[in-house]
BABALUM-338783 format. One record per residue (C-alpha): z, x, y; residue in three letters. Coordinates in nm, 2 decimals, decimal comma. Layout:
REM residues N
+--------+--------+--------+-----+
:     pz :     px :     py :  aa :
+--------+--------+--------+-----+
:      Z :      X :      Y : ALA :
...
+--------+--------+--------+-----+
This chain:
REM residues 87
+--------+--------+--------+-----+
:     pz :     px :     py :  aa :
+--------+--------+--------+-----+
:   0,00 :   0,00 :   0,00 : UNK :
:   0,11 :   0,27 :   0,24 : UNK :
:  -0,19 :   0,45 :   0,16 : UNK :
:  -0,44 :   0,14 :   0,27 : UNK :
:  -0,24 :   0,10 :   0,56 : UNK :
:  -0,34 :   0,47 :   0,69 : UNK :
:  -0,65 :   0,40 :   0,67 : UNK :
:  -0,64 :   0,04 :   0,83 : UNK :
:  -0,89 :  -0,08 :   0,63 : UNK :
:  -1,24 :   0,13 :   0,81 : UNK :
:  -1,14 :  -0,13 :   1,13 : UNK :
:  -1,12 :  -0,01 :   1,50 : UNK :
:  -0,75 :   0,11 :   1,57 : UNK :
:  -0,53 :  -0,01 :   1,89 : UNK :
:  -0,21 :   0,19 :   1,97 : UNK :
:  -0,04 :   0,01 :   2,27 : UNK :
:   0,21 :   0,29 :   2,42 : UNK :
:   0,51 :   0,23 :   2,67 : UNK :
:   0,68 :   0,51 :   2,90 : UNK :
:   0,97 :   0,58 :   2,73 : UNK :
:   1,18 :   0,57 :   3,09 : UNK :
:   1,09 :   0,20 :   3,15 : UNK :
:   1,37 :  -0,08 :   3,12 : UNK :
:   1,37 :  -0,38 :   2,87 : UNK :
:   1,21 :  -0,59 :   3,11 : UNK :
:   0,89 :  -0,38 :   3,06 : UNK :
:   0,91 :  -0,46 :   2,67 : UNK :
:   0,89 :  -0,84 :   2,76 : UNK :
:   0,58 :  -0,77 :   3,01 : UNK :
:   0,43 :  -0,57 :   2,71 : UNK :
:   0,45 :  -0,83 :   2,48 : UNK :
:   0,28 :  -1,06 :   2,69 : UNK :
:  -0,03 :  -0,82 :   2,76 : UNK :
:  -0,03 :  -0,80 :   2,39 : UNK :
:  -0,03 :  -1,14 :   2,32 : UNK :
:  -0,29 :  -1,15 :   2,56 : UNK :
:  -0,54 :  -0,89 :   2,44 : UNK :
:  -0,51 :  -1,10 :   2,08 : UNK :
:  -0,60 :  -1,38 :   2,23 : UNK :
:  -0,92 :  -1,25 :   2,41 : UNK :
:  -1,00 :  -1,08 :   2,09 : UNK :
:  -1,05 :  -1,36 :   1,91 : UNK :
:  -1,19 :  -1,57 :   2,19 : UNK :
:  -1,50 :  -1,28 :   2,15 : UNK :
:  -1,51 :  -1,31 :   1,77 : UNK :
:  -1,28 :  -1,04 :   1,62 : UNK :
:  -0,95 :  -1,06 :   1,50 : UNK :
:  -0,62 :  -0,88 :   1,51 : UNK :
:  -0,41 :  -0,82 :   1,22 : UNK :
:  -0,02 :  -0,64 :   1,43 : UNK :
:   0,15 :  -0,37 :   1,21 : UNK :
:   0,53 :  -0,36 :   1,20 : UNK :
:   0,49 :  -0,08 :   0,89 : UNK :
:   0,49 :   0,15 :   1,18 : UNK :
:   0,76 :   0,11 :   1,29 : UNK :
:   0,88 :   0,25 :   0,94 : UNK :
:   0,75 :   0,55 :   1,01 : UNK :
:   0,84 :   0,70 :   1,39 : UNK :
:   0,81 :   1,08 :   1,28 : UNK :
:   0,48 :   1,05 :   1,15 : UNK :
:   0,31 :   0,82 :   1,34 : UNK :
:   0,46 :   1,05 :   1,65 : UNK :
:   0,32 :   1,39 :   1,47 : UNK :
:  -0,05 :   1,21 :   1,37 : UNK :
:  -0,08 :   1,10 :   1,75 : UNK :
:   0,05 :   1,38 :   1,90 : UNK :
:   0,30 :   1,16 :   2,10 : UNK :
:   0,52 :   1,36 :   2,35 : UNK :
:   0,86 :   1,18 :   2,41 : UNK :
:   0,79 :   1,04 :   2,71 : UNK :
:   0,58 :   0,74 :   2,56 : UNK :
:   0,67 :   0,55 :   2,28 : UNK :
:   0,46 :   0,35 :   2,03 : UNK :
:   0,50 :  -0,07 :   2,06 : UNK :
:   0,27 :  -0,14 :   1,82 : UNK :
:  -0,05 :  -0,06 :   1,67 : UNK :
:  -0,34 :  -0,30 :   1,46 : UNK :
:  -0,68 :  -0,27 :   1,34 : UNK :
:  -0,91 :  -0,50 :   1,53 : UNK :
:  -1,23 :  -0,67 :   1,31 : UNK :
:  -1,48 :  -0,91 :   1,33 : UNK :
:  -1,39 :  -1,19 :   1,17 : UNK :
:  -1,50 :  -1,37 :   0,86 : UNK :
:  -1,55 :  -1,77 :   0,92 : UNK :
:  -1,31 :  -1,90 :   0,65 : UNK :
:  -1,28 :  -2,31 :   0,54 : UNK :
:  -0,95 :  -2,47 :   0,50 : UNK :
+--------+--------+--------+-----+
């Protein structure tokens, strides 16, 4: 599982950062741009899948991005076009 979600499925990858100096009130203002930038994605046609496994993994995920400690990692997804389903 871990493995497949490295490699996030061949999608386009988002990694929405935040200054590590900014108060909690910035988390809230970043949740709503994210929530946001969902929503237009799939008002064009792609979808957005959020990954919270991340979050498992601070070290790493630091290390493969080459973070500094100034900015920390809210949340990251792969973004795809998405496949017309019937329900």
């Amino acid at each position: 599982m871990a493995q497949e979600l490295s490699r996030l499925w061949g999608a386009g990858r988002i990694a929405v950062l935040i200054d590590a100096v900014l108060k909690k009130g910035s988390w809230l203002d970043m949740g709503m741009f994210i929530q946001n930038v969902m929503l237009a994605s799939r008002g064009s046609g792609s979808e957005t899948c959020p990954q919270a496994s991340l979050a498992q993994y601070p070290g790493i995920v630091r290390q493969i991005l080459r973070l500094p400690d100034s900015l920390l990692l809210v949340c990251g997804w792969p973004s795809v076009h998405r496949i017309a389903t019937t329900r």
